[in-house]
N, C-alpha and C positions, 0 to 999 in steps of 0.2 A: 364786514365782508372784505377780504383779500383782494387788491387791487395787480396781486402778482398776472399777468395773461400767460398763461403755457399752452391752451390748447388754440388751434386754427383750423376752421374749417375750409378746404377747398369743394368749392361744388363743381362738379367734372361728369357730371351727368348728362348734357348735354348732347344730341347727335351731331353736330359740326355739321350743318350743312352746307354752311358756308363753303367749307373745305371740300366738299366731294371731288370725284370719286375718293379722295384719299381716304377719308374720313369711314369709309365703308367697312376696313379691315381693322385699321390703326385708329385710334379712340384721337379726338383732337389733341390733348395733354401728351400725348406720348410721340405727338410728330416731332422729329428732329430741327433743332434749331443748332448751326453749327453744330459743338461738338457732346449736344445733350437734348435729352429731350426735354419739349416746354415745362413740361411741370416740374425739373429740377430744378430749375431757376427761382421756380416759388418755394418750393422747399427749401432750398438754401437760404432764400433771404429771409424765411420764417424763422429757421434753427438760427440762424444768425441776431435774430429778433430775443433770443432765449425761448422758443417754441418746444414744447420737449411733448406733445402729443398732438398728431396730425389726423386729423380725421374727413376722410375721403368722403364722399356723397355723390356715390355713382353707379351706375345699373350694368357695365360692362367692364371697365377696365379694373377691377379688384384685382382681379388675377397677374396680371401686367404691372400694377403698381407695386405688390407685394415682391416680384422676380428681382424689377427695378433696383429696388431699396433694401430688397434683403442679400446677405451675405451667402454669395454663388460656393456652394463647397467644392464642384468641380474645379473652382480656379487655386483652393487653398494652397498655398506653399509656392504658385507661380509668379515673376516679376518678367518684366518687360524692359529696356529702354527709351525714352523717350525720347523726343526728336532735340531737344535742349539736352541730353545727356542725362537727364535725373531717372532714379527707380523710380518705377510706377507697385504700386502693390493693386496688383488685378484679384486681391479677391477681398479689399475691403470694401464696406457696407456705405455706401454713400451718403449714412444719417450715422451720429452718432448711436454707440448702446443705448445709452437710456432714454432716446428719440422711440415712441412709440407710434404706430401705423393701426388706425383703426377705420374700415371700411365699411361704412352707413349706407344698404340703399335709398334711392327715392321711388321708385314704383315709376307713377304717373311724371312728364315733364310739366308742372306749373308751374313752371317758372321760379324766379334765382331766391324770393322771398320764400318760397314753399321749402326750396333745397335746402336753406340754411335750418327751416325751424324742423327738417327731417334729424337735427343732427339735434337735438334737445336733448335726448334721452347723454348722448357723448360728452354733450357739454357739462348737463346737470349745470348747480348754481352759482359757476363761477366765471368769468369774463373770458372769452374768447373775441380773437380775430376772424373774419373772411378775407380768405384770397383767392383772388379770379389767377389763373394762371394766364390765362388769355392776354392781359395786360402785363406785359414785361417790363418790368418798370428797370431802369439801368442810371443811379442807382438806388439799390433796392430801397423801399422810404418805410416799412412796417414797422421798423425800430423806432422810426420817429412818430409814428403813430402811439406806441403804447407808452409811451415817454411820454406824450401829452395824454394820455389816459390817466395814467397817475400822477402829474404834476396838478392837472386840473379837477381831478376827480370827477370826470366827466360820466355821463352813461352811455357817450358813443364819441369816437373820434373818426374824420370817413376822411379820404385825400379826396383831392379837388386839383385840377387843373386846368388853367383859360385856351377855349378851344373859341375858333370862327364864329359869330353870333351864327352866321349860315349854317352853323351844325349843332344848333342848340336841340331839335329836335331828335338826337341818335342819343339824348345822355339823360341819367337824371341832372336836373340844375339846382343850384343852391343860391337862395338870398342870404347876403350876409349883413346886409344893412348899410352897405358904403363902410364895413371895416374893413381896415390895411393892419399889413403885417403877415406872419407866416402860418397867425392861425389864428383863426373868427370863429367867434361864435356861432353859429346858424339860427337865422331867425322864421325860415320856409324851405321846400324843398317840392319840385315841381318834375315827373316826370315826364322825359321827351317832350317839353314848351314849342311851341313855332316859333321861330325868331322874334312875331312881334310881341309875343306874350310871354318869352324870358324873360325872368326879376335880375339874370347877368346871364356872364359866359364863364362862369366857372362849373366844369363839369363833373361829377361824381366819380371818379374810376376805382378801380377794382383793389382796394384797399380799404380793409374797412377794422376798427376794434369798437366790442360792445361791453356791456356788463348782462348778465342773465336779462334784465326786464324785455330784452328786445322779443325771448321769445312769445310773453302774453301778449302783447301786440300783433306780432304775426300770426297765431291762432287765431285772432277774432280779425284780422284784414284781408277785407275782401277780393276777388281782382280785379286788378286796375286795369292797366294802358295794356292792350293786345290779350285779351282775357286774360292775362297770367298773373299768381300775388307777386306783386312785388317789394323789391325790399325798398326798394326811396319812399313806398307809400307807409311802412314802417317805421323807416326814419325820419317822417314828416312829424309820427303820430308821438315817436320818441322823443321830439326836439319838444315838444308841446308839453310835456311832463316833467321833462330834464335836460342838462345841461349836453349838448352836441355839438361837437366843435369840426371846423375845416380845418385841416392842413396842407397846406400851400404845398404841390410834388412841381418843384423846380429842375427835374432830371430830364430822360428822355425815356417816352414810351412806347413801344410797339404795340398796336392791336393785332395780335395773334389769332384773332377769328376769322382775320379776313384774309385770304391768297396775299395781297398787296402789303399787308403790313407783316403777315411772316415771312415774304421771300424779305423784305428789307431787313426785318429782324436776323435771319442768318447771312445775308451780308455786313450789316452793323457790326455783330458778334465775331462773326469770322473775322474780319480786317480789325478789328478792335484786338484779338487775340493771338495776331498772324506776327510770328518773331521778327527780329531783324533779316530779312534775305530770304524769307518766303514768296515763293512766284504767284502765290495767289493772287495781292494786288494788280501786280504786270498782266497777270491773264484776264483781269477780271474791265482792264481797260482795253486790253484787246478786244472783249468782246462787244464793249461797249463801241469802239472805236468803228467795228462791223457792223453794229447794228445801228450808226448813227450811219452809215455810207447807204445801207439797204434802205433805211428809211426815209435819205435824202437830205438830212439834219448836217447843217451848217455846225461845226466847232465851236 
């Protein structure tokens, strides 16, 4: 079996409630972060990964993702200036040609283990990734995912990341058995633990590379934690069969599900991306400077 990964699933199915009202019109993937919307970020770091077939999993935004990523003919032949001086070509396709867009629905929401194995027939019997767009990882780590998929011959590579033992409950968590280094073996896997019953604080985030088997597991697993299947109780069942590795994401990541972590994600992005002599840092202390006076907040 080819250890090459080309395809990636995004599961983007989800209502975003978190998000509302925004969420009502605009699908969560498609709200703007700085100066893109969240799921290009995933898409980019996947094409970047060598991903050359994307396959959506979602019940509304098909139509929006397809406009997105496909090549606008109203802009053909038009360029712009950029505020650096460079041409812009406003009607290039923001994936390459041979990057293919395939949009799988799910029907019912059960959850992110149900999402992924909707996409079986897409994947058929070759190794694919999952990416949560939701987690914006900055920077992006999928490459180094599938680069331990085929060094190690692994059946699943997942990122992990040491988060508060006090929030060991929001994640799946991973024993690794007291290994150091950038990437462990996995020896259990325990969705949303209470702090005193986490095996660590290394937390599963939205990064994930498989090989086919992951899909017969999720057909026969049941739901777990909040009725829904999930996928950590998959990769409990995968670890137990085959070899499953953590990989250590030493970047910085945003949780884009939540109000708090995407207003911060397009502040990050913005000033991360803001040139020499743009006013947006200066204003953006201005407002802070006002809003530490109104609320009383000492400098």
């Amino acid at each position: 079996m080819s250890r090459e990964v080309k395809r990636a699933v995004f599961p983007v199915a989800g209502l975003g409630t978190r998000m509302l009202p925004m969420t009502r019109a605009v699908s969560k993937e498609m709200l703007p972060v700085a100066d893109r919307p969240l799921v290009q970020y995933a898409v980019e770091e996947a094409v970047a990964a060598g991903i050359t077939e994307l396959v959506f999993v979602t019940d509304r935004s098909g139509p929006a993702l397809k406009a997105h990523f496909g090549r606008l003919a109203e802009l053909a032949g038009k360029t712009e200036i950029g505020p650096g001086g460079e041409r812009l070509d406003a009607a290039r396709a923001l994936v390459p040609a041979e990057v293919r867009l395939v949009v799988v629905p799910q029907g019912r929401p059960l959850g992110l283990g149900h999402a992924v194995w909707c996409a079986r027939e897409a994947v058929g019997d070759a190794p694919f990734a999952v990416v949560l767009p939701d987690d914006l990882m900055v920077p992006g780590c999928l490459a180094d995912l599938v680069e331990v998929f085929r060094s190690q011959r692994a059946a699943g590579v997942v990122a992990v990341e040491e988060v508060p033992h006090h929030d060991t409950a929001r994640y799946g968590i991973v024993d690794v058995g007291g290994a150091a280094g950038p990437v462990s073996p996995i020896v259990s896997l325990v969705e949303k633990p209470a702090p005193e019953d986490a095996p660590s604080n290394l937390a599963v985030v939205g990064r994930y590379v498989f090989d086919a088997s992951i899909m017969g597991i999720l057909e026969s697993t049941r739901p777990g934690a909040g009725g829904e299947i999930q996928l950590t109780d998959a990769i409990a069942g995968l670890a137990a069969s085959g070899a499953v590795y953590a990989s250590h994401f030493r970047g910085e990541r945003h949780d884009c599900g939540s109000r708090t972590g995407w207003l911060r994600a397009t502040v990050a992005l913005a000033l991360a991306g803001a040139p020499r002599g743009d006013p947006f840092p200066r204003e953006l202390e201005s407002l802070l400077e006002g809003w530490r006076s109104r609320a009383g907040y000492d400098r």
